[in-house]
Structures are given as C-alpha cells and as structure tokens.
C-alpha positions as CSV (number, residue, x, y, z in Angstrom):
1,X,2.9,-3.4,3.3
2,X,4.8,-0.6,1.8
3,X,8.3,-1.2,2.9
4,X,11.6,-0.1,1.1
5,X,12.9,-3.2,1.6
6,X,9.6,-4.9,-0.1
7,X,9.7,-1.9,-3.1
8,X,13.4,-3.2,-3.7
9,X,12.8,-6.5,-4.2
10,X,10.3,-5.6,-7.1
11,X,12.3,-3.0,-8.4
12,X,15.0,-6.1,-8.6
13,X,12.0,-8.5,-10.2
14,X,11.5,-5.8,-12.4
15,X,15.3,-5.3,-13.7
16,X,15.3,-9.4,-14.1
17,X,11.9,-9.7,-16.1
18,X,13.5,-6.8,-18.2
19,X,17.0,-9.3,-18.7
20,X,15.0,-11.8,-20.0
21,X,12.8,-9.5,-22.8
22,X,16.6,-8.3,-23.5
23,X,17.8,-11.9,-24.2
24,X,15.2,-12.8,-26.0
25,X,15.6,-9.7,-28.1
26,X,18.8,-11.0,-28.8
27,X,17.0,-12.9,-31.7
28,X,15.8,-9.8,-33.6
29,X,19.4,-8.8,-34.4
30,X,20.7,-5.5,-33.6
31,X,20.5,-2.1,-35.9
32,X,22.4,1.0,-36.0
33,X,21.4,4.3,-37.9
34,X,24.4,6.5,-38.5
35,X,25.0,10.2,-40.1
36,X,28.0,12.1,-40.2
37,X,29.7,14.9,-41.9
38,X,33.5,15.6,-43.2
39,X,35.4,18.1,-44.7
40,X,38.0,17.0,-46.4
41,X,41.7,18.9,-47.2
42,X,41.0,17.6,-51.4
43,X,38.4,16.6,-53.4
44,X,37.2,12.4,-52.5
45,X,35.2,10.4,-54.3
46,X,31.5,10.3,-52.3
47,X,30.9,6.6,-51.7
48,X,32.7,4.1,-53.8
49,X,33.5,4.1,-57.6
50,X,34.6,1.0,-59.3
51,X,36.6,1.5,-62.5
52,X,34.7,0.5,-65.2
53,X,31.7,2.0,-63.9
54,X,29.9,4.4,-66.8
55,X,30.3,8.1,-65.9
56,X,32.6,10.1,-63.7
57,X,33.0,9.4,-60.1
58,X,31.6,12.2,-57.9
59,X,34.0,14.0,-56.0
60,X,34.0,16.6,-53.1
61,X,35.5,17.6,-50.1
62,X,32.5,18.1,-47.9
63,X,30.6,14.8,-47.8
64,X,27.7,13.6,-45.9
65,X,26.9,10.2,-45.1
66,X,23.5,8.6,-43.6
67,X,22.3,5.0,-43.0
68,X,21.3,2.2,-41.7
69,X,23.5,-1.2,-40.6
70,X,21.7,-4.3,-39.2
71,X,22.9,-7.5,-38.0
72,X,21.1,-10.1,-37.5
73,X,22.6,-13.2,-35.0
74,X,22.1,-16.9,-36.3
75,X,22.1,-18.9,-33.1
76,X,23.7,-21.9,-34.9
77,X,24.8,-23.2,-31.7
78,X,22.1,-22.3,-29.0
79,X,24.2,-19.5,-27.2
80,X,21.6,-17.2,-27.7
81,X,18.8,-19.8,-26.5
82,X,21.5,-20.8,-22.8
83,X,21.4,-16.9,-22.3
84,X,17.7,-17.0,-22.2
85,X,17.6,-19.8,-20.2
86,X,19.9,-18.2,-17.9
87,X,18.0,-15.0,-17.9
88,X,14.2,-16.8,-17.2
89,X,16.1,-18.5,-14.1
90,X,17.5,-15.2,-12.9
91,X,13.8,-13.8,-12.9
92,X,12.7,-17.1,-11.1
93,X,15.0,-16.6,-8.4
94,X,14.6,-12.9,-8.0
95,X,10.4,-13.8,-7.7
96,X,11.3,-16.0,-5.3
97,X,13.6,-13.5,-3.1
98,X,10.6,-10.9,-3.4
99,X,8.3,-13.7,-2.0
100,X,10.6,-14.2,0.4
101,X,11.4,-10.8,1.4
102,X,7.5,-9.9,2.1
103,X,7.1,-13.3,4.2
104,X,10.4,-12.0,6.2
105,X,8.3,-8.5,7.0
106,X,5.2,-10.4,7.6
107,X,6.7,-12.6,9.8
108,X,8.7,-9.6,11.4
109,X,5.3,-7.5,12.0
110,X,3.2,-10.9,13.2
111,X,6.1,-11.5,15.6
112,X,5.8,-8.3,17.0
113,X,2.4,-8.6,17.1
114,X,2.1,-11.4,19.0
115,X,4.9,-10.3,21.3
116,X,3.1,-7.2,21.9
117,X,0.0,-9.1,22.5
118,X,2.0,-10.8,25.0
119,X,3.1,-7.9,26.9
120,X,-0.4,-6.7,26.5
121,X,-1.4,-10.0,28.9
122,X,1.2,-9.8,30.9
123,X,0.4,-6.0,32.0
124,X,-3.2,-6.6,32.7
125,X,-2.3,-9.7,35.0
126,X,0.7,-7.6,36.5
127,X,-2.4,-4.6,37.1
128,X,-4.6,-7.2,38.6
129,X,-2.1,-8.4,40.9
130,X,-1.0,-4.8,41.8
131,X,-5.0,-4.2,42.9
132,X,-5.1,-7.0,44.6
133,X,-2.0,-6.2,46.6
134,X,-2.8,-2.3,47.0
135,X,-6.4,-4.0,48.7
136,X,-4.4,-6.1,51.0
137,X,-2.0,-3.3,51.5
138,X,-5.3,-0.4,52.5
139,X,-6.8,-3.6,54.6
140,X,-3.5,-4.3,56.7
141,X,-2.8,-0.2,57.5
142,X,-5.9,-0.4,59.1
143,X,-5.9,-3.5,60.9
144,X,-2.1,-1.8,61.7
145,X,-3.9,0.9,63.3
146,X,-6.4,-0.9,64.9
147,X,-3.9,-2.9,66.8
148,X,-4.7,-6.2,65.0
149,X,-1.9,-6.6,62.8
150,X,1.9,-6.0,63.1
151,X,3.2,-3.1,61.5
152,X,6.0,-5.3,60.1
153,X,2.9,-6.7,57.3
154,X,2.5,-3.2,56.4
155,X,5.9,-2.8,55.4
156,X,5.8,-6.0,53.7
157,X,2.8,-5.1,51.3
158,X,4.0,-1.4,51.0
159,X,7.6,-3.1,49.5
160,X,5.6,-5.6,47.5
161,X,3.6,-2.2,45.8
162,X,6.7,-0.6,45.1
163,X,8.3,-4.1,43.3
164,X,5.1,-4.1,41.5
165,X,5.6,-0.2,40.3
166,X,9.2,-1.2,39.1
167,X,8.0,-4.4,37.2
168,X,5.3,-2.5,35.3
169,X,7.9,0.5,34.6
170,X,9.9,-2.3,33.2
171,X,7.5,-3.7,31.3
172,X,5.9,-1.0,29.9
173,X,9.7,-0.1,28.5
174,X,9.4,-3.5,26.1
175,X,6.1,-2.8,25.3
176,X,7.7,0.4,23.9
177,X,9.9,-1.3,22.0
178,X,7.8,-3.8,20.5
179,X,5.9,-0.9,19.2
180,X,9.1,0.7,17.6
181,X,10.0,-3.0,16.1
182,X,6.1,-3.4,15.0
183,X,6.5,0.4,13.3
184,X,9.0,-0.4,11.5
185,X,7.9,-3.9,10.2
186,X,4.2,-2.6,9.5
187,X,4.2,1.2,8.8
188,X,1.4,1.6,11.3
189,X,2.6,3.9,14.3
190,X,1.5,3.2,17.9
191,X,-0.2,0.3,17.0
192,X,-1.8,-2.3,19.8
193,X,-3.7,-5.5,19.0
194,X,-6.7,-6.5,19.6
195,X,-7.4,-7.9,23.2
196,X,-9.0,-11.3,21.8
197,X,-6.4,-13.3,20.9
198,X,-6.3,-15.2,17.3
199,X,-7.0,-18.8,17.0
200,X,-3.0,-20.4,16.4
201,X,-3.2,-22.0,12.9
202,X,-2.0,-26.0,12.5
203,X,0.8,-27.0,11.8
204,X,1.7,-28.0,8.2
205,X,4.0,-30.8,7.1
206,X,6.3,-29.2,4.4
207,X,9.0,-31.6,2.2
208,X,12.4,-29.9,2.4
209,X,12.6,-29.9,-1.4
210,X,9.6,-27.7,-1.3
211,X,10.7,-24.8,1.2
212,X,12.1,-21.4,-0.3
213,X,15.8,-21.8,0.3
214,X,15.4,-25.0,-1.8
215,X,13.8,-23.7,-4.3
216,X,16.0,-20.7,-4.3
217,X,19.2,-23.0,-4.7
218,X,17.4,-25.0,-7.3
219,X,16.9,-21.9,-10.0
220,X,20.4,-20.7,-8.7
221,X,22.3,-23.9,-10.1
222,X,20.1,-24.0,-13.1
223,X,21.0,-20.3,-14.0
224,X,24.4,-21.4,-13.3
225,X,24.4,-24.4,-15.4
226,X,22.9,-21.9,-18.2
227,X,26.0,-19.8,-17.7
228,X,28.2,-23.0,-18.3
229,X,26.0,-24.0,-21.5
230,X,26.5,-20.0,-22.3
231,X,30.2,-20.4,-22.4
232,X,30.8,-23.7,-23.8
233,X,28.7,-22.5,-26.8
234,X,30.5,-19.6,-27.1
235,X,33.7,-21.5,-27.9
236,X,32.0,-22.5,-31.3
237,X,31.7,-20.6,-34.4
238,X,29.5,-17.9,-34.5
239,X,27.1,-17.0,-37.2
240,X,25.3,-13.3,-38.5
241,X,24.1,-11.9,-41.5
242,X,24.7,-8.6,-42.1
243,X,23.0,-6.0,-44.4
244,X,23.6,-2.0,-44.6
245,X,22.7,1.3,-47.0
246,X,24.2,4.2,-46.9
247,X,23.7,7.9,-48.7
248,X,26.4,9.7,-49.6
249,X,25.9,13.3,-50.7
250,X,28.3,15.7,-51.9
251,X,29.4,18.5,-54.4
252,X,25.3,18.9,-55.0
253,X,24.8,15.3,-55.5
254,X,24.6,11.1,-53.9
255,X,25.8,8.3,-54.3
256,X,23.4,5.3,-52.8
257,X,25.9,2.2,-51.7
258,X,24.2,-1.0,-49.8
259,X,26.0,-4.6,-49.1
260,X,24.5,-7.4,-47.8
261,X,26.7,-10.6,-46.6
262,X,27.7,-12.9,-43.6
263,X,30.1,-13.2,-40.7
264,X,31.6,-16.3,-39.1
265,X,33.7,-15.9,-36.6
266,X,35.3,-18.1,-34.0
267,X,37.4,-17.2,-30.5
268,X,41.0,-18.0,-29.9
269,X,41.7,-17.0,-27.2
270,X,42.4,-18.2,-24.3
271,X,40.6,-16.3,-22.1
272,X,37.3,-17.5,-23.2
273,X,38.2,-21.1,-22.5
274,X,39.5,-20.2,-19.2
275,X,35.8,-18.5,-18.4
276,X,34.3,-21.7,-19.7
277,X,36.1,-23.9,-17.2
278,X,35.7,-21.4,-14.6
279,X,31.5,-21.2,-14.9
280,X,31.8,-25.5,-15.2
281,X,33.1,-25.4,-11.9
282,X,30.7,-22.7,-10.6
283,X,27.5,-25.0,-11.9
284,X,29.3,-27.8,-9.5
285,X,29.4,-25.4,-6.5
286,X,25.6,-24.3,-7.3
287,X,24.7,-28.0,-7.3
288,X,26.5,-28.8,-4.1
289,X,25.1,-25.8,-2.6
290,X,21.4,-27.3,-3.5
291,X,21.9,-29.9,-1.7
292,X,23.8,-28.2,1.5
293,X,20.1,-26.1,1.1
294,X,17.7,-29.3,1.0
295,X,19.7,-30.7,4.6
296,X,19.3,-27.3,5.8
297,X,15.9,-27.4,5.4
298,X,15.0,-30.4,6.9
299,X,16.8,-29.8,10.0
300,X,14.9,-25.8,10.3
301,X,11.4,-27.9,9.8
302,X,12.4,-29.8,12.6
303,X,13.5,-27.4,15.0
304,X,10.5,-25.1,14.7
305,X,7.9,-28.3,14.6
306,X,9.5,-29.4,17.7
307,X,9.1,-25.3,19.2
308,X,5.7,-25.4,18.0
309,X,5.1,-28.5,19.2
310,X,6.7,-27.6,22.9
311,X,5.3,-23.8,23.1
312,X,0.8,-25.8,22.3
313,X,2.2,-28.1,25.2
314,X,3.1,-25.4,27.3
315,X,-0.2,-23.7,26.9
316,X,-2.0,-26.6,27.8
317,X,-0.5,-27.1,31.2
318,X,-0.6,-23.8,31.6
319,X,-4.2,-22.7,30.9
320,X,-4.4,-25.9,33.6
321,X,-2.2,-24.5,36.1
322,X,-3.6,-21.1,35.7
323,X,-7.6,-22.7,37.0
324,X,-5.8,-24.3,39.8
325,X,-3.6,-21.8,41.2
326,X,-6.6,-19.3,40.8
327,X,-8.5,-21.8,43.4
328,X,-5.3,-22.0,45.5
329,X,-5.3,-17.9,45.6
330,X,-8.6,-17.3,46.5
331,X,-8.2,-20.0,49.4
332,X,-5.0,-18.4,50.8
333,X,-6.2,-14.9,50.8
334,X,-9.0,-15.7,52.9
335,X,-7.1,-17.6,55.1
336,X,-4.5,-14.6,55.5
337,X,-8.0,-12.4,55.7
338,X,-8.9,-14.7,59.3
339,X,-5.2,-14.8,59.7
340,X,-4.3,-18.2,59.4
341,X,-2.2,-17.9,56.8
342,X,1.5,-15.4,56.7
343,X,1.3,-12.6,54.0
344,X,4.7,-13.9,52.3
345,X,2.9,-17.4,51.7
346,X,0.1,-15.0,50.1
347,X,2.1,-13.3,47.9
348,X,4.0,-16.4,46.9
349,X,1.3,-17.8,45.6
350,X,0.1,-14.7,44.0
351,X,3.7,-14.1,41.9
352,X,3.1,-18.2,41.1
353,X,-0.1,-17.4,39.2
354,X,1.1,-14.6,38.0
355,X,4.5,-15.9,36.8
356,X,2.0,-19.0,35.0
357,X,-0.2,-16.1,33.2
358,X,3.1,-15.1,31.8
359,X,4.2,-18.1,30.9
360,X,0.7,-19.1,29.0
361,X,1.0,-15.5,27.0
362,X,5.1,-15.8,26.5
363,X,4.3,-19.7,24.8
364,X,1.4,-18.7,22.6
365,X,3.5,-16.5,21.4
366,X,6.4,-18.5,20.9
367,X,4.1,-20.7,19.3
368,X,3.1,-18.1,16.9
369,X,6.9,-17.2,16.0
370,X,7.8,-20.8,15.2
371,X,4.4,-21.3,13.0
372,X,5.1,-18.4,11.4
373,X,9.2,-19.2,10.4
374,X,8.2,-22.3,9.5
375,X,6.0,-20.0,6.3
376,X,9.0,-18.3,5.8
377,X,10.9,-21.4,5.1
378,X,7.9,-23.2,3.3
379,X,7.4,-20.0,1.0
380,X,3.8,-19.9,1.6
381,X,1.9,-16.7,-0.7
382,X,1.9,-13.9,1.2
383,X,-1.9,-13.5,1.2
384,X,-2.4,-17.1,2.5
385,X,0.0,-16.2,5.5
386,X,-2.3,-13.1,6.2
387,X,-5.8,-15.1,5.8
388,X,-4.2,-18.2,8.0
389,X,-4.7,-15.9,11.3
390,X,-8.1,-14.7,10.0
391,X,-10.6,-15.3,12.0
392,X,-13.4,-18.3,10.7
C-alpha cells in the first residue's frame, strides 16, 4: 500500500533513525574550518608575536587567516550517553507509529472490504427476491385477467416491485460509497471482491502490556525519563578538549599559530534547573500515562472479543434460520400458487429470509471489523495481518 499517510510515517522513522546517528555523533566532537580576509586602516602584527621571540614580528594590513578548530566533548557525566538513550526511544516509538499507521490502512481497506462484500450479498439476495416477486407479479396479471384473482393482488405485487426498485437504488448508493472509502484506503479504483467469502481467522488472546498503545506509552516514558537524566546531567560540570591551527598570511609571508587545551564549564542559571524540574515532572506524567494505556487496553480487548464473539454467534443462528425459512418459503409460495395462502403472508415471509440473509452477511462482517481492531491494538506485522485472511 502506497498511501501518503503510510510514506509519512517513514519519512518520520527516517528523521528519528537520523536523531539517533546525530546523537551518537555527538561523541566524535565537532570541527570547524574557517578562512577570512581583512584589510586593516595600519599595519598589524599577522598572528601573534610574543616579545622575546627572535626576529621581527610580521606586520600588514591585509591579512588572511585559514584553519581548523575541533572540539572534542568528554561525557564525564553521561549527558551525551541520556541523549542517546532518548534518541534510540524516539526511533522506537516512531517504528511503532509507522506499524501502526499501516495496520490502521489495512484495517481501513479490510473493513471496506468486507463491508462491500456485504453489500455485495445483500444485492444478490435483494435481486433474487425481486425475481421472485416480478414471477409472482407476471403470474397474478394473468390470473387477473383470467378472472381468477382480484385485481387488488396485482396492485399489491406491482407496489412490492417498486419497494424493491427503491431498496436496490438505495443500496447500490452505499455500495458506491464503500467503493470510494475502499479507494482511498487501498489505491485500487472500482474495486469488488471476490464472491467466495474468506475463511474468519480465530481469535487471539493478546496481554494488554503487549498491544501497540502500550508499547507506544512504554518507549514514550522511557524517552521521557531520558529527557529527565538529560537535564539533570546537564546541571553538572561539563568537560571538552579543544585543539585548533591557524595560517596567517600577510605582507608576502605566514605566521602558523596552533593551541591545544581544555574547557570546564558549569551552568548557573536558573533556567536550566527550572527545565530539569520541569522534564522530572513530565517523566511522571509519561509514567502515569503508561498505565492509563495498559487499563485502556484491556478494556478495548474486551469489547471487540465480546463483538467478535456476538457477530460468530450471530452467524450461526443465522446460517440456521436462513435453511429454515428457505423451507418455510418454498411451502408458502405454493400454497399462495393453489391459493390457500394471502400474498401479504407470502411476502412476509419472503422480507423475513431476506432480512436473515442480511443479517448473516452484516455479522460476518462485523465479525471481521472487530478481528481486525483487535490487530490494530495487538500490533500484529503488517504482512501477518495480510496472510491471516489468506486462503489455506
């Protein structure tokens, strides 16, 4: 699947795989090459004379200057090693988003498929029905004009047509629109699926600690405890070393000047300390907010076990009720056929079995829905998810 939404989320894995290389470059130090040029309104000394130094200093007013400056961080006090930390779970959590983000479009486009396949059934047993009326309806105008039946029947199945025409003009406007939802969820346009329907997968038992959003808040408070670690370090000393050359050319001639040293430095203000308090007491939210995510869980896996549970029930009774009102059918329309039997009772039992072919397609794919949120929420690979509703 090619969607913007799915090229986002790796562009976003992408930018925090490249935060993590940064943070770890973070140990090489950092170096600058510099050049310049100055002219001067008097003669200056190109680079640096110390008295006592044998010979004359050189002097011009047009000096160049060229080098190299490199610093190179000492992580004394692990700050570099927290942002790292802090960085690895940033890429952790922006994996797991991506994951999530292709399960969402997976489980957008199988919805919709399903749905559609839905639609799909329920058309075909709304066309069957229509037949079957439109027969009774040709054998009643004749029987009409033969003097056997009352015209009033007539009318009856000629109204009963005409509800039929509306219902299928309805329903071919959702099928339209599952179509535009699948489109957009799959890239594939005017798409139908296949007529056999796929085999529902089992359901699988998934610990709340184990679904996406927990996992999710899990590398969320760890990067946030980084953060903290970060800027409680931060409050220590700081240690580099420091090394830089420079040439300095002027009046025909250079001067070569290099220095090599340390820096310790250490924050006052109070700023910084505020920060550090202030990312403390964002770790504590994270943590709190992991938890919130592990109750949340739990209570999602239970409300889409107990739809999946309720839509296989519903299929079973009514793949049953579909085999006995076909039976009851088949009686009543020959009985109405001999004329023992009132058309409206006819067609009453027609809409039942109809109404219980809809029902059977609308819970399969209900079924299907809540199988495939509960993915979602478990995190399952995206190409597991896709080979679960392959055929064995």
């Amino acid at each position: 699947m090619q969607h913007p939404q799915l090229r986002a989320a790796s562009d976003q894995t992408g930018a925090a795989q490249a935060q993590l290389e940064a943070a770890s470059g973070r140990y090489f130090g950092n170096a600058t090459v510099s050049a310049g040029w100055h002219r001067y309104e008097g003669q200056r000394v190109v680079g640096v004379y110390t008295p006592g130094q044998p010979g004359l200093p050189l002097t011009s007013d047009a000096i160049g200057q060229a080098g190299v400056n490199y610093s190179l961080p000492v992580d004394v006090f692990g700050v570099i090693a927290a942002n790292r930390e802090r960085a690895k779970q940033d890429l952790a959590s922006a994996e797991l988003l991506a994951r999530q983000q292709t399960l969402l479009k997976l489980h957008q486009a199988g919805s919709d498929y399903f749905g559609l396949q839905a639609l799909l059934s329920q058309k075909e047993a709304l066309a069957l029905y229509r037949r079957r009326v439109e027969a009774t309806y040709a054998r009643i105008s004749k029987e009409v004009e033969l003097g056997k039946a009352a015209g009033v029947d007539a009318s009856y199945a000629a109204s009963e047509v005409m509800r039929l025409a509306a219902d299928e003009t309805a329903l071919q406007g959702a099928i339209s629109q599952t179509q535009a939802d699948l489109q957009e969820a799959s890239g594939v346009e005017n798409f139908l699926p296949k007529s056999t329907a796929l085999a529902l997968p089992d359901w699988d038992e998934t610990a709340p600690e184990q679904t996406l959003p927990a996992q999710l808040a899990q590398t969320r408070a760890d990067a946030a405890r980084a953060q903290a670690n970060e800027n409680r370090r931060a409050l220590y000393p700081s240690v580099s070393l420091d090394a830089n050359y420079f040439r300095n050319q002027g009046n025909g001639d250079n001067r070569d000047t290099w220095a090599v040293g340390g820096v310790v430095s250490l924050p006052l203000g109070i700023s910084a300390y505020k920060q550090s308090q202030a990312q403390n007491l964002n770790a504590q939210a994270a943590a709190e907010q992991k938890q919130a995510a592990l109750r949340d869980s739990a209570c999602q896996l239970a409300s889409l076990k107990s739809a999946y549970q309720s839509a296989r029930a519903d299929m079973a009774a009514m793949e049953k009720e579909i085999a006995y009102r076909e039976q009851i059918v088949a009686v009543q329309r020959e009985m109405q056929r001999l004329g023992n039997q009132t058309l409206e009772n006819l067609f009453r039992h027609e809409r039942d079995l109809l109404d219980a072919r809809y029902r059977l397609a609308l819970s399969r794919a209900r079924a299907a829905a809540a199988w495939s949120s509960a993915q979602v929420l478990a995190g399952m690979a995206p190409e597991n998810y896709i080979a679960r509703w392959e055929p064995k």
